[in-house]
TORZAKE-777207 format. One line per field, with one value per residue (C-alpha): x, y, z; residue in three letters; residue number from 1. Coordinates in pm, whole numbers. Example, Ala and Ser with C-alpha at 12.3 -4.5 7.8 and 13.67 -1.06 7.14 Angstrom:
2
xx = (1230, 1367);
yy = (-450, -106);
zz = (780, 714);
residuo = (ALA, SER);
num = (1, 2);
***
This chain:
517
xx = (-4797, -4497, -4206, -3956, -3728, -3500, -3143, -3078, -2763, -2473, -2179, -1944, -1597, -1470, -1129, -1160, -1263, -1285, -1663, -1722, -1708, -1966, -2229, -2018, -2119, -2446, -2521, -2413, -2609, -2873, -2749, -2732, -2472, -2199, -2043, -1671, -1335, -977, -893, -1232, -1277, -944, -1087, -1401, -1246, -1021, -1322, -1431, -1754, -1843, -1741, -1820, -1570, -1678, -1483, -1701, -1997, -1864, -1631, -1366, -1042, -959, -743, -518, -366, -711, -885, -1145, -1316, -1693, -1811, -1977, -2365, -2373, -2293, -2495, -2775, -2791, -2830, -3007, -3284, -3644, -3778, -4174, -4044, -4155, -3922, -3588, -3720, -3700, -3360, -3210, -3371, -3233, -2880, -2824, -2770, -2769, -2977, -2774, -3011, -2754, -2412, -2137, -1859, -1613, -1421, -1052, -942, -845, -854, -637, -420, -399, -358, -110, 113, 125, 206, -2, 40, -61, -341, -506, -470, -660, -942, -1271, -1395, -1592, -1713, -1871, -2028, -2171, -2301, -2476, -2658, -2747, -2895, -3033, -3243, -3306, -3706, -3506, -3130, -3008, -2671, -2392, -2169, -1906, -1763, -1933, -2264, -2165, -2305, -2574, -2639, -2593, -2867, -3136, -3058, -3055, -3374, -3541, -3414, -3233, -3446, -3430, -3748, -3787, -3734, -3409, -3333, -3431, -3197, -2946, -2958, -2947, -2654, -2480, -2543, -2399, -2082, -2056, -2097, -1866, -1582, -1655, -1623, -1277, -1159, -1295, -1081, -814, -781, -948, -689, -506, -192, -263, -254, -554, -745, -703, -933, -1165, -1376, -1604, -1564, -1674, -1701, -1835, -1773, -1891, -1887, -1994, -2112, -2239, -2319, -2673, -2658, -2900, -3059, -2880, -2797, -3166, -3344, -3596, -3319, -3229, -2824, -2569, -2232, -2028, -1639, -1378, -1401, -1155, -917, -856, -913, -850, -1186, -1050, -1401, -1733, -2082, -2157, -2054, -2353, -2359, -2248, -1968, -1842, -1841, -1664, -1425, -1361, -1317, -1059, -874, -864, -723, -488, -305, -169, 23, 115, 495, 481, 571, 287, -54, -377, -743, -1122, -1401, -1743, -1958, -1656, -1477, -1145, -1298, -929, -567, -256, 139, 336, 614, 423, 68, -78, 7, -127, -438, -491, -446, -636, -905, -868, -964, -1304, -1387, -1767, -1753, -1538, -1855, -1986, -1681, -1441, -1083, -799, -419, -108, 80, 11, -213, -45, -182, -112, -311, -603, -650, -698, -929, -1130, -1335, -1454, -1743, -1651, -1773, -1471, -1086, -868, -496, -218, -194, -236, -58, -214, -290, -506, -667, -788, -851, -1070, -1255, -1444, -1672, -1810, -1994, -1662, -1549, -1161, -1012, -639, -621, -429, -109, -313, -345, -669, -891, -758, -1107, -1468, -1791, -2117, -2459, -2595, -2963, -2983, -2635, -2320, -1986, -1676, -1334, -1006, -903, -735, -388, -225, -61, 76, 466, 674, 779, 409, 417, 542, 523, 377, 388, 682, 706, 809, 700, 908, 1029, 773, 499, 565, 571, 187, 85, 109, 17, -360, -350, -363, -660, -836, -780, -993, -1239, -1645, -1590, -1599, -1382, -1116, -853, -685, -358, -58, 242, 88, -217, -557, -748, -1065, -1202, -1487, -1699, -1941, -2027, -2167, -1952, -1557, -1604, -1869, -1630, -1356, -1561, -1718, -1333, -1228, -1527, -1517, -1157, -1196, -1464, -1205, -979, -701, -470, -464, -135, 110, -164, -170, -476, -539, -823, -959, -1010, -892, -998, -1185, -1171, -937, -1181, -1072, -756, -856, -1044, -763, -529, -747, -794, -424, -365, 9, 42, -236, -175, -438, -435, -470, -576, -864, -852, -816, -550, -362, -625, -591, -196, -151, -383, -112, 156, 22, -38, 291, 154, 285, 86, 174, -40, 27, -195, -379, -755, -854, -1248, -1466, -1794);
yy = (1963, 2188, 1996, 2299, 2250, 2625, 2487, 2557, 2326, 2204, 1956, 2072, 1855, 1923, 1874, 2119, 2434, 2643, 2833, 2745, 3099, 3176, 2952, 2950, 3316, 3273, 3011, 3243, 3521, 3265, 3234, 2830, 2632, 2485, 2181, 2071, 1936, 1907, 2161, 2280, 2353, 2586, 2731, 2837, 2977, 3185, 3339, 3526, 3305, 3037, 2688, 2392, 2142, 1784, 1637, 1858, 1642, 1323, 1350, 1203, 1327, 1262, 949, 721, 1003, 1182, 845, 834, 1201, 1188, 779, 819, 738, 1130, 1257, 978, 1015, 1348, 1275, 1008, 1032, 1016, 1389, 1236, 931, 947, 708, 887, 1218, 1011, 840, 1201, 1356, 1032, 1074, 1433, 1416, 1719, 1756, 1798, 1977, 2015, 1780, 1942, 1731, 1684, 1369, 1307, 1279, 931, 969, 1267, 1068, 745, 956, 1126, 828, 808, 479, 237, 343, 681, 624, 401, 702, 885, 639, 873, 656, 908, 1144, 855, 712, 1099, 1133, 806, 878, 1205, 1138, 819, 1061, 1318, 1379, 1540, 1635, 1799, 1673, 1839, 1636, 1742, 2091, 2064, 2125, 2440, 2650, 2507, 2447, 2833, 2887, 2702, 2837, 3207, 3170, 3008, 3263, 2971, 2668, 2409, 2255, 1824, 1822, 1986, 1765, 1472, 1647, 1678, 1330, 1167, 1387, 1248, 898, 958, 1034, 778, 556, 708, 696, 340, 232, 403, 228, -90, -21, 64, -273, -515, -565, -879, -889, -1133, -1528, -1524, -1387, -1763, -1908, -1666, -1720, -1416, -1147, -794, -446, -153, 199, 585, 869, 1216, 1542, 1394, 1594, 1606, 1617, 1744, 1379, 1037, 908, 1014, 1308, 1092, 951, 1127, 1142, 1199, 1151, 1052, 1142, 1408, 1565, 1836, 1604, 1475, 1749, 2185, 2316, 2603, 2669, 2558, 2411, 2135, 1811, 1554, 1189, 1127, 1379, 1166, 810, 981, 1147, 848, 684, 908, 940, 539, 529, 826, 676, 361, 676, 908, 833, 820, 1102, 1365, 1139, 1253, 1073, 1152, 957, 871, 708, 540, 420, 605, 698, 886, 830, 904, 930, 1174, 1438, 1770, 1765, 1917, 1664, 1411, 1596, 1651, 1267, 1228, 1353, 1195, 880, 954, 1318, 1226, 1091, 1347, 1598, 1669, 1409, 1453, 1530, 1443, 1470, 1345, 1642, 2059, 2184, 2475, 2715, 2552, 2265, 2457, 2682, 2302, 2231, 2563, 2467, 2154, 2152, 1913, 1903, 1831, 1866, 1751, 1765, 1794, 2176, 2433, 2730, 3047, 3138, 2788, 2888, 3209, 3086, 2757, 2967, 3152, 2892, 2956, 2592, 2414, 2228, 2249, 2023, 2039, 1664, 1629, 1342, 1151, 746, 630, 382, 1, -186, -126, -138, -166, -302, -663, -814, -743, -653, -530, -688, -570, -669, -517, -320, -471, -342, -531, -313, -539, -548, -669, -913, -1081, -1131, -1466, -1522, -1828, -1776, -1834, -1502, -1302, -946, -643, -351, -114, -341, -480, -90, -79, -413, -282, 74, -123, -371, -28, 71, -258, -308, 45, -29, -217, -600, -744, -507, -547, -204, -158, 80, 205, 423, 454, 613, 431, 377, 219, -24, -199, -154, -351, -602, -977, -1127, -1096, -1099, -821, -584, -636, -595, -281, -127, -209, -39, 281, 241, 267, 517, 775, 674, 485, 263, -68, -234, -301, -182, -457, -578, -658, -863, -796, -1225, -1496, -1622, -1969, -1990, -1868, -1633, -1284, -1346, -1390, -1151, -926, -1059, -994, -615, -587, -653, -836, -876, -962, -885, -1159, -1304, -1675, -1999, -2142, -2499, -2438, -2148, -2434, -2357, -1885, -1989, -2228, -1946, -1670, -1908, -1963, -1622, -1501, -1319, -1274, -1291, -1216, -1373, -1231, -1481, -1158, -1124, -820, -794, -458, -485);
zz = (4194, 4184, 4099, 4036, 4355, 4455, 4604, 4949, 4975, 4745, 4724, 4501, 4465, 4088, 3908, 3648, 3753, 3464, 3475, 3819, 4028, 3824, 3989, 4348, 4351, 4198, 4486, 4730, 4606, 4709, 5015, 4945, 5187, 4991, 5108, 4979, 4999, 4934, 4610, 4510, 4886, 4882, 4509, 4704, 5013, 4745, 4661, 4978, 4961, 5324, 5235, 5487, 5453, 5387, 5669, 5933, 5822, 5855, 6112, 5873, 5698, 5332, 5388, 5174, 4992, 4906, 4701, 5034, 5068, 5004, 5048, 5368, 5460, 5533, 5228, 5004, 5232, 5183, 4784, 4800, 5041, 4900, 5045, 5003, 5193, 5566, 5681, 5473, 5625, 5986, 5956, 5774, 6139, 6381, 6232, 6150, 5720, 5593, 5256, 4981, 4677, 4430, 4308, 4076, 4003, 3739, 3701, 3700, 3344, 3318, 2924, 2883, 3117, 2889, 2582, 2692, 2717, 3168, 3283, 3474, 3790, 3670, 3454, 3728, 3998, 3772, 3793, 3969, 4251, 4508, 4189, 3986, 4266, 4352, 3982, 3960, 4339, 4239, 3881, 4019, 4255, 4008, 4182, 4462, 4366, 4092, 3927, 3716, 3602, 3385, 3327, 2997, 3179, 3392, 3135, 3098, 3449, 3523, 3286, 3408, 3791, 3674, 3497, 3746, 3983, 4205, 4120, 3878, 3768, 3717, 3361, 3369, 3635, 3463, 3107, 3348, 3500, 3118, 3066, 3385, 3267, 2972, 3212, 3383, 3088, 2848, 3151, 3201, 2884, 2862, 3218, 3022, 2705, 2883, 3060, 2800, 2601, 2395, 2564, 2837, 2866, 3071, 2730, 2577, 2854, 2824, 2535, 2545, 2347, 2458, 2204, 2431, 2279, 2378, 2171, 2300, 2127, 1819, 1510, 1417, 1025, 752, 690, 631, 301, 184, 274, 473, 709, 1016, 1042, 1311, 1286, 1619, 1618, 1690, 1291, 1398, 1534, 1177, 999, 973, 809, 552, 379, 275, 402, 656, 540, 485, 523, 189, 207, 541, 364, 82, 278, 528, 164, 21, 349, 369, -8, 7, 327, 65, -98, 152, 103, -288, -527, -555, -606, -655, -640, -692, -568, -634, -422, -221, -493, -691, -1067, -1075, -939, -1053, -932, -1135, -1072, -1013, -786, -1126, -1330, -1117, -1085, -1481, -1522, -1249, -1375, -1705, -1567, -1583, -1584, -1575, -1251, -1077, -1106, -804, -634, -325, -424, -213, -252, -51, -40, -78, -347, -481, -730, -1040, -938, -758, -1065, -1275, -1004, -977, -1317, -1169, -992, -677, -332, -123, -159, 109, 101, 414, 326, 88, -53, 65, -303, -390, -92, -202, -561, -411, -166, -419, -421, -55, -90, -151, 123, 140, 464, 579, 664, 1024, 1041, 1301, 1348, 1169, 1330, 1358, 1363, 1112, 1282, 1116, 1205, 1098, 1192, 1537, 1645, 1506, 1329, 1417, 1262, 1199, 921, 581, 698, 464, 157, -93, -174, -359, -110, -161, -487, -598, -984, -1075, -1510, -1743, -1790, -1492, -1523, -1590, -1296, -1415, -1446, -1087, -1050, -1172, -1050, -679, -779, -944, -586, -362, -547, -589, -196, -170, -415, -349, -496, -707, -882, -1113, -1162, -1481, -1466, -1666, -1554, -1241, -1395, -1306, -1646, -1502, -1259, -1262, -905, -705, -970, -884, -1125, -1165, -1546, -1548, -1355, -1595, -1908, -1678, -1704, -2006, -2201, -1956, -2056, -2381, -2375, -2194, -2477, -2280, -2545, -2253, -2431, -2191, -1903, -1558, -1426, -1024, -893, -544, -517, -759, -1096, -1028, -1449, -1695, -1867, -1709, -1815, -2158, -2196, -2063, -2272, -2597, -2468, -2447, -2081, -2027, -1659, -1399, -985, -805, -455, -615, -400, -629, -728, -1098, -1029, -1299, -1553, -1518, -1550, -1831, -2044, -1915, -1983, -2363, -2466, -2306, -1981, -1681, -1337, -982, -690, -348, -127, 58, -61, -37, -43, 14, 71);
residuo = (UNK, UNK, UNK, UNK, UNK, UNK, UNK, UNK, UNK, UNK, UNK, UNK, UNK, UNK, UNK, UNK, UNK, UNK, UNK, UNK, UNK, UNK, UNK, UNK, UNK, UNK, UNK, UNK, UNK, UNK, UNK, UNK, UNK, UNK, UNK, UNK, UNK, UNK, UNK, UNK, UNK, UNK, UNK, UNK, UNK, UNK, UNK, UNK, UNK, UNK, UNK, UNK, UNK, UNK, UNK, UNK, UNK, UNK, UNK, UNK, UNK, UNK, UNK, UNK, UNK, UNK, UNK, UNK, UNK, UNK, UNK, UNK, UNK, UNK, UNK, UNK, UNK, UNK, UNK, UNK, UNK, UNK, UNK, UNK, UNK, UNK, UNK, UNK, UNK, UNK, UNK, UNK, UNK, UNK, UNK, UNK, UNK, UNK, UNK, UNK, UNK, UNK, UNK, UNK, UNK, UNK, UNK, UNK, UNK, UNK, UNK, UNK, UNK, UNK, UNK, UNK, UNK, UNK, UNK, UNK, UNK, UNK, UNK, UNK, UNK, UNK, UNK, UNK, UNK, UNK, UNK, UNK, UNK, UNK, UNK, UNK, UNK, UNK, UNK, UNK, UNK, UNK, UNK, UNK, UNK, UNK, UNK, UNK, UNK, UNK, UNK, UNK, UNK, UNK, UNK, UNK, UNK, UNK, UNK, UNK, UNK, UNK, UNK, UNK, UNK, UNK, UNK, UNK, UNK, UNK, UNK, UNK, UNK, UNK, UNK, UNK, UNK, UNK, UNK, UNK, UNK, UNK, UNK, UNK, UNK, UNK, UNK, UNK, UNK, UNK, UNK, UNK, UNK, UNK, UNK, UNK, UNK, UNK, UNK, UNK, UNK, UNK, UNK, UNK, UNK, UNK, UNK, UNK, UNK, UNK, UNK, UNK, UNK, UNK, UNK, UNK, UNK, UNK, UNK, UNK, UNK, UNK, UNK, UNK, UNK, UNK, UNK, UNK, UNK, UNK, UNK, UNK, UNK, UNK, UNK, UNK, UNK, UNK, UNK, UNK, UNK, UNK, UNK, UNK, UNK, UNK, UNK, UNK, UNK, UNK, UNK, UNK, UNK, UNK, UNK, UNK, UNK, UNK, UNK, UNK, UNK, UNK, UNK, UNK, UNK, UNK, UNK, UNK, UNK, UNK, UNK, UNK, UNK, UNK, UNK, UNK, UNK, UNK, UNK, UNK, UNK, UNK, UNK, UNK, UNK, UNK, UNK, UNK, UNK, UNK, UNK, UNK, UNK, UNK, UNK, UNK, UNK, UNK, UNK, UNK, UNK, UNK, UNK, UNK, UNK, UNK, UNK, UNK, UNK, UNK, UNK, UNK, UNK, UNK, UNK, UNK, UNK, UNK, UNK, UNK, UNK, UNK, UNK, UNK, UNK, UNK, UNK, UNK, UNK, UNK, UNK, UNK, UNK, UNK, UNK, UNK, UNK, UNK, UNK, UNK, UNK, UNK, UNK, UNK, UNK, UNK, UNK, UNK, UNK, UNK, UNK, UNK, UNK, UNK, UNK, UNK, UNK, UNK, UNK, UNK, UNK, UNK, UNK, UNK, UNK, UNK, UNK, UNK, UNK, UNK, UNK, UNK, UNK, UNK, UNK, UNK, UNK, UNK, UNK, UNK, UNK, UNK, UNK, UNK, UNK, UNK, UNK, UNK, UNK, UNK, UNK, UNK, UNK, UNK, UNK, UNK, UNK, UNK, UNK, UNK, UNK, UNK, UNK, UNK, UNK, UNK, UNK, UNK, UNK, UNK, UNK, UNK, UNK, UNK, UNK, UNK, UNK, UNK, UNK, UNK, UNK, UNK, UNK, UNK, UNK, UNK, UNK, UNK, UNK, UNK, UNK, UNK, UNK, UNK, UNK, UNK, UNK, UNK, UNK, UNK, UNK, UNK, UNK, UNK, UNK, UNK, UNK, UNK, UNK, UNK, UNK, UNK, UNK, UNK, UNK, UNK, UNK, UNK, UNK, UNK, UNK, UNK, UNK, UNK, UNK, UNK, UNK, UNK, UNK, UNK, UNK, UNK, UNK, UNK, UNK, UNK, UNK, UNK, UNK, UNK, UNK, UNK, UNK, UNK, UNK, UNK, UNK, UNK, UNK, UNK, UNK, UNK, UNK, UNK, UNK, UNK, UNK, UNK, UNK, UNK, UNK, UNK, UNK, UNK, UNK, UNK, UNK, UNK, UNK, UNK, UNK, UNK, UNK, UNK, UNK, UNK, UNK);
num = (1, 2, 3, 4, 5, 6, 7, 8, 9, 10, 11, 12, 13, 14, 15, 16, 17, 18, 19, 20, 21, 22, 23, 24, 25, 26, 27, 28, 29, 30, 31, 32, 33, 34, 35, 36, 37, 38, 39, 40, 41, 42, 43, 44, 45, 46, 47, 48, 49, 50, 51, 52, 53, 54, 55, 56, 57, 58, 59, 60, 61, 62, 63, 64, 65, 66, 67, 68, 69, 70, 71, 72, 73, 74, 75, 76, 77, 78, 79, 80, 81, 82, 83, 84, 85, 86, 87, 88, 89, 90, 91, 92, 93, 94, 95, 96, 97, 98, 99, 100, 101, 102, 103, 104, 105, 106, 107, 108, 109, 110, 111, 112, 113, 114, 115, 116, 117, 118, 119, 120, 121, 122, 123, 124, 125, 126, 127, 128, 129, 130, 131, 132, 133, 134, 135, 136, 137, 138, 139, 140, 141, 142, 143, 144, 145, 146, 147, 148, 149, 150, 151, 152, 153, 154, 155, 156, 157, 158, 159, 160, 161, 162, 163, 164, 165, 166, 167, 168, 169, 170, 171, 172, 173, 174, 175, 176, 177, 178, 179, 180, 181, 182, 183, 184, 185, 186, 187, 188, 189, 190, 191, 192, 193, 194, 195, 196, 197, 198, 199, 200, 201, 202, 203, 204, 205, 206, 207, 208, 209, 210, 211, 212, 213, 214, 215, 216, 217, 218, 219, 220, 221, 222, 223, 224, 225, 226, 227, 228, 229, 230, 231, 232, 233, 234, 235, 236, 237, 238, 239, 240, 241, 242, 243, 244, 245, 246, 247, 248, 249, 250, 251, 252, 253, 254, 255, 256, 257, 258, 259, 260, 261, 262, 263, 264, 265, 266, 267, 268, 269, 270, 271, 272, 273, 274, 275, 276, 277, 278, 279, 280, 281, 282, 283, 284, 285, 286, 287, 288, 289, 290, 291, 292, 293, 294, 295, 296, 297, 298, 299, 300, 301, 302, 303, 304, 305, 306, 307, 308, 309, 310, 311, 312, 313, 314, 315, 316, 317, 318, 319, 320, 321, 322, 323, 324, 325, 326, 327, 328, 329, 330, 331, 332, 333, 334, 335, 336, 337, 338, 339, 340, 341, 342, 343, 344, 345, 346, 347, 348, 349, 350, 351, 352, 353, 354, 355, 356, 357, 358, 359, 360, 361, 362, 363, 364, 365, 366, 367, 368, 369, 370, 371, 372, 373, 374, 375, 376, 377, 378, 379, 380, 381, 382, 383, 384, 385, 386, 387, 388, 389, 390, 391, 392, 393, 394, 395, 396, 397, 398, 399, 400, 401, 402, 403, 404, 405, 406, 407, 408, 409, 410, 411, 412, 413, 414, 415, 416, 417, 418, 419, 420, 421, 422, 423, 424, 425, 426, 427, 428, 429, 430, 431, 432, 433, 434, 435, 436, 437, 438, 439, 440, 441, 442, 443, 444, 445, 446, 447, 448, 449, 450, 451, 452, 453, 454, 455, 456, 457, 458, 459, 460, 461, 462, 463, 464, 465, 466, 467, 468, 469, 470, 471, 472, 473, 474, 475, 476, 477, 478, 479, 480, 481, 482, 483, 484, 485, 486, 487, 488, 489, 490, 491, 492, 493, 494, 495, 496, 497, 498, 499, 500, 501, 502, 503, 504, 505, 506, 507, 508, 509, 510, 511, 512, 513, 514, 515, 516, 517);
***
């Protein structure tokens, strides 16, 4: 059986029309009858080309200021009838529906509208009432009618109809359809974003939750986090980010980067700062004068680790720094700009990916998948200050080791638990990651410390959790460690204090834990 169907008839009722005299002349070439109203109608009479206006088919105006144009039993009938179904091709006979073959419509732009900061009353009028309900009849009924459904898809669209020399066979009909579901979706699940929000009393008698989200045009990558895993990533990349140079960023380039962005935000308004990661966690950071000299000590931290790592600072690389950086094989470096020289210089490498990272708002909740569903919760937003930190020791620690007890927290808070971050002047000397002990992470740093030749007198420790026994405490204390940054609130917090109170330490607790997993 022939399925391929040629278009005799169209309804076309669009808001943007960018692309679209294109097909309205290939149609008439065709000699198809195009059917449409208000705007699109006048775009389409511009052209020199027959239109039929929508009202002359249902023998109704567009009323209430243009939200009632196309819901009529005429037009859906038209879409929707069944053209193998005896008793559709009866009742479209017994009350005169024209057949409508083909449906292009784009949709008001309710999300452009909300972005852009328009009020209610706006943002609501830009809610698509008649085009939603003709992309959802027409995809439904995909056997018979052919549906485009977003400007997106003229191309596309134009395409398959010149190929086919004015037909479009059931399998792009069918591709189209899933594309116009995807439509509908996605715009519902912004309407229902839009209005489920916290701010209302009702919320506290209504004790279901709801999480709906829509992403379109994702990125198919190379593979996942193993070559055996099929990847996509789902996101507006050059929203966030200016691509200067280099390949496609994998999977494991992405968690890096989302990484490195996540960290470098706790430092965006400090003095030139500078990190590399590995594997999601910092293996470098430092805060110094010159972006150079952060990078160089940076990099000190564990220059092992930085091979093959993403580099990212908060403010412009200039040459200096990119010509430390150029010897260093890396796969990313992301700062707000660069100097047209470091540029040049870092671009020799035609693999390195350099990123201009964008001054946008980051995400405010995590997802991630769990069993058979998903968990969703808000970010840690919480940076601690130095109005957290209350001291609880004898000895109360000194300006520049409160100085490096928040500059280790902002690390630890970035950094796979348990973990335990060991810094002086503002330089991290080594952390211990993603251990299932507290005391194995600190012994972790304080041997990769001392491998990298760091001297850890007078260095601060911070602890993503608290101490539930004194022995991290004493074992920082015998490596040289004088003041300890913790979150505190175990039952024998007495017993981490009276050590630090013997041996002369001071310690901080801020009450915020901040666990990564």
């Amino acid at each position: 059986m022939n399925t391929t169907k040629t278009i005799k008839s169209a309804l076309i009722s669009v808001f943007d029309k960018t692309g679209l005299e294109p097909i309205v002349k290939a149609l008439h070439q065709n000699n198809v009858t195009i059917y449409s109203t208000g705007g699109t109608e006048t775009f389409i009479q511009n052209l020199n080309i027959p239109v039929v206006p929508v009202e002359s088919v249902t023998n109704y105006p567009s009323i209430l200021g243009g939200r009632v144009k196309t819901l009529h039993p005429k037009i859906f009938g038209g879409i929707l009838n069944r053209q193998d179904n005896e008793s559709d091709v009866e009742q479209m006979e017994e009350y005169n529906i024209p057949q409508l073959d083909l449906v292009i419509v784009d949709l008001y732009p309710f999300e452009k509208t909300v972005a852009s900061g328009a009020n209610e009353a706006d943002s609501i009028e830009k809610i698509d009432i008649g085009g939603i309900s003709l992309i959802r009849a027409a995809a439904k009924n995909f056997k018979d009618t052919t549906i485009v459904a977003s400007v997106d898809e003229y191309s596309l669209f134009l395409n398959f109809y010149l190929q086919n020399n004015g037909a479009i066979s059931l399998e792009q009909r069918r591709f189209l359809a899933t594309k116009a579901f995807h439509v509908s979706s996605n715009y519902d699940t912004a309407i229902f974003n839009y209005f489920n929000t916290d701010d209302s009393s009702i919320n506290e008698l209504d004790k279901q939750n709801y999480y709906k989200a829509s992403f379109a045009n994702g990125q198919t990558l190379r593979y996942g986090e193993n070559p055996h895993q099929k990847g996509f990533f789902f996101g507006d990349f050059d929203a966030i980010f200016t691509k200067l140079n280099g390949k496609e960023l994998s999977y494991n380039n992405l968690l890096d980067v989302d990484a490195a962005v996540n960290l470098i935000n706790e430092f965006k308004n400090d003095d030139p700062t500078f990190a590399i990661l590995k594997h999601n966690n910092a293996c470098g950071l430092a805060t110094r004068k010159t972006m150079q000299q952060a990078y160089i000590d940076a990099l000190a931290g564990d220059p092992t680790s930085a091979f093959g790592g993403v580099l990212i600072a908060n403010g412009k690389i200039d040459l200096a720094t990119a010509s430390e950086i150029h010897s260093l094989f890396c796969e990313v470096i992301i700062a707000p700009s660069f100097d047209a020289a470091a540029i040049q210089l870092l671009s020799e490498k035609k693999n390195r990916i350099l990123l201009v990272l964008n001054n946008i708002e980051l995400p405010t909740q995590q997802v991630r998948t769990c069993l058979n569903g998903i968990l969703v919760q808000d970010k840690d937003g919480i940076t601690d200050t130095i109005e957290h930190l209350t001291t609880v020791t004898e000895s109360t620690p000194t300006t520049k080791e409160i100085d490096d007890l928040l500059f280790a927290s902002r690390i630890c808070k970035h950094t796979k638990s348990n973990t335990i971050v060991l810094a002086k002047n503002k330089q991290l000397c080594a952390s211990g990651t993603g251990q299932t002990s507290r005391v194995d992470a600190l012994q972790q740093a304080i041997e990769k410390a001392k491998n990298f030749n760091f001297n850890l007198n007078g260095a601060v420790m911070a602890s993503d959790a608290f101490f539930p026994f004194p022995d991290c405490v004493e074992i920082a204390n015998n490596a040289g460690i004088k003041s300890v940054i913790q979150p505190g609130g175990s039952i024998k917090d007495e017993l981490s204090i009276t050590y630090c109170n013997n041996h002369k330490m001071s310690m901080v607790f801020t009450g915020i834990r901040h666990f990564k997993h």
